[in-house]
C-alpha positions as CSV (number, residue, x, y, z in Angstrom):
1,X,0.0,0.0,0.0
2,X,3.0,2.6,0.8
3,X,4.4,1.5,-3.1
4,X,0.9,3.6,-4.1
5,X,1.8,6.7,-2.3
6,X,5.4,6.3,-3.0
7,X,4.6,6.5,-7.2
8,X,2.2,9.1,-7.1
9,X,5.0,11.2,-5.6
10,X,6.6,11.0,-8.5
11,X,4.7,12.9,-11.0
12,X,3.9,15.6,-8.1
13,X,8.1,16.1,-8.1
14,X,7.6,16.1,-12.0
15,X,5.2,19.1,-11.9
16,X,6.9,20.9,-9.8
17,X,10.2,20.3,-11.6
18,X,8.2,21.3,-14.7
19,X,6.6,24.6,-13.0
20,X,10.5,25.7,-11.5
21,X,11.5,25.2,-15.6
22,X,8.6,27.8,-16.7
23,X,9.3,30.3,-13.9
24,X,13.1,30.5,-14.7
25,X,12.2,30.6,-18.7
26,X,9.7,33.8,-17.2
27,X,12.9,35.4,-15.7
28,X,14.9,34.8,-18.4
29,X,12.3,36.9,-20.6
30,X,12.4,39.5,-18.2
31,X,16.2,39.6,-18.5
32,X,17.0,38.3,-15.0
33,X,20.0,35.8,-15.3
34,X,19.4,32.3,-14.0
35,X,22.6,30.0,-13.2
36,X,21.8,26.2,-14.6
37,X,24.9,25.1,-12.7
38,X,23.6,25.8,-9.3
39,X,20.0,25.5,-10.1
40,X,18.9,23.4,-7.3
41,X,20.1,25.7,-5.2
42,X,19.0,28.6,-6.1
43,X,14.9,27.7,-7.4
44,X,13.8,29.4,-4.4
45,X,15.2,32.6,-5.0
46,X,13.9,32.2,-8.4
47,X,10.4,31.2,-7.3
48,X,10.5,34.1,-4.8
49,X,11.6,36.7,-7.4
50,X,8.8,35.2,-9.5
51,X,6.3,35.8,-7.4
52,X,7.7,39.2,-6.8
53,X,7.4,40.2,-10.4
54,X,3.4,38.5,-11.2
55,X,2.7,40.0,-7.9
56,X,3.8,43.6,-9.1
57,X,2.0,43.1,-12.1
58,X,-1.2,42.0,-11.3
59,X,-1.8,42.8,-7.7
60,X,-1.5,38.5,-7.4
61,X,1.4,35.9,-8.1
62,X,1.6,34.0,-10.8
63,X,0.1,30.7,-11.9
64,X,3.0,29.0,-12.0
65,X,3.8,29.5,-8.5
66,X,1.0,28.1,-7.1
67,X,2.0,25.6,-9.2
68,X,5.1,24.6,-7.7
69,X,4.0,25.0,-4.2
70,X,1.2,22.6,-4.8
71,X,2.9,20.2,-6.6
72,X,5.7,20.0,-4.2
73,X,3.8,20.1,-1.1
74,X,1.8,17.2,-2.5
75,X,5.0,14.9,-2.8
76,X,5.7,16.0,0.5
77,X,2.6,14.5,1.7
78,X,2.5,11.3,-0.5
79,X,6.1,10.6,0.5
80,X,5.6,10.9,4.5
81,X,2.1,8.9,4.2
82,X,3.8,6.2,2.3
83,X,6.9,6.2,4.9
84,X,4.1,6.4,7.9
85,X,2.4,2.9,6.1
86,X,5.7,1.1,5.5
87,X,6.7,1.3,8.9
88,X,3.1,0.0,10.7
């Protein structure tokens, strides 16, 4: 039953890989530079500055960031439920 959980993490970490993709190709149209080499490390700043930007824009961040913050907080959830049923 924890296999179940564990597999549909995997397309909510897809999303949100997807979603962090679209918000750096959104900076890189607004001429911000964004550093593929230490990417992982720096999405949240890019996320933030994202949201900074939509929210300037239209009183509201963007799409994109809700996005992200659903798609990874959903893994987050799938992936502790399916640790919580392997271990009972």
């Amino acid at each position: 039953m924890s296999n179940v959980f564990f597999i549909l993490a995997i397309p909510s970490v897809a999303w949100g890989i997807a979603s962090s993709i679209v918000i750096t190709a959104f900076l890189s149209k607004r001429g911000i530079k964004t550093d593929f080499l230490f990417f992982r490390v720096l999405v949240l700043k890019y996320i933030h500055q994202y949201r900074q930007i939509t929210e300037e824009k239209s009183g509201r961040p963007g799409p994109w960031f809700y996005s992200y913050i659903i798609s990874m907080n959903l893994a987050l959830v799938f992936v502790i439920v399916g640790v919580v049923l392997r271990n009972i």
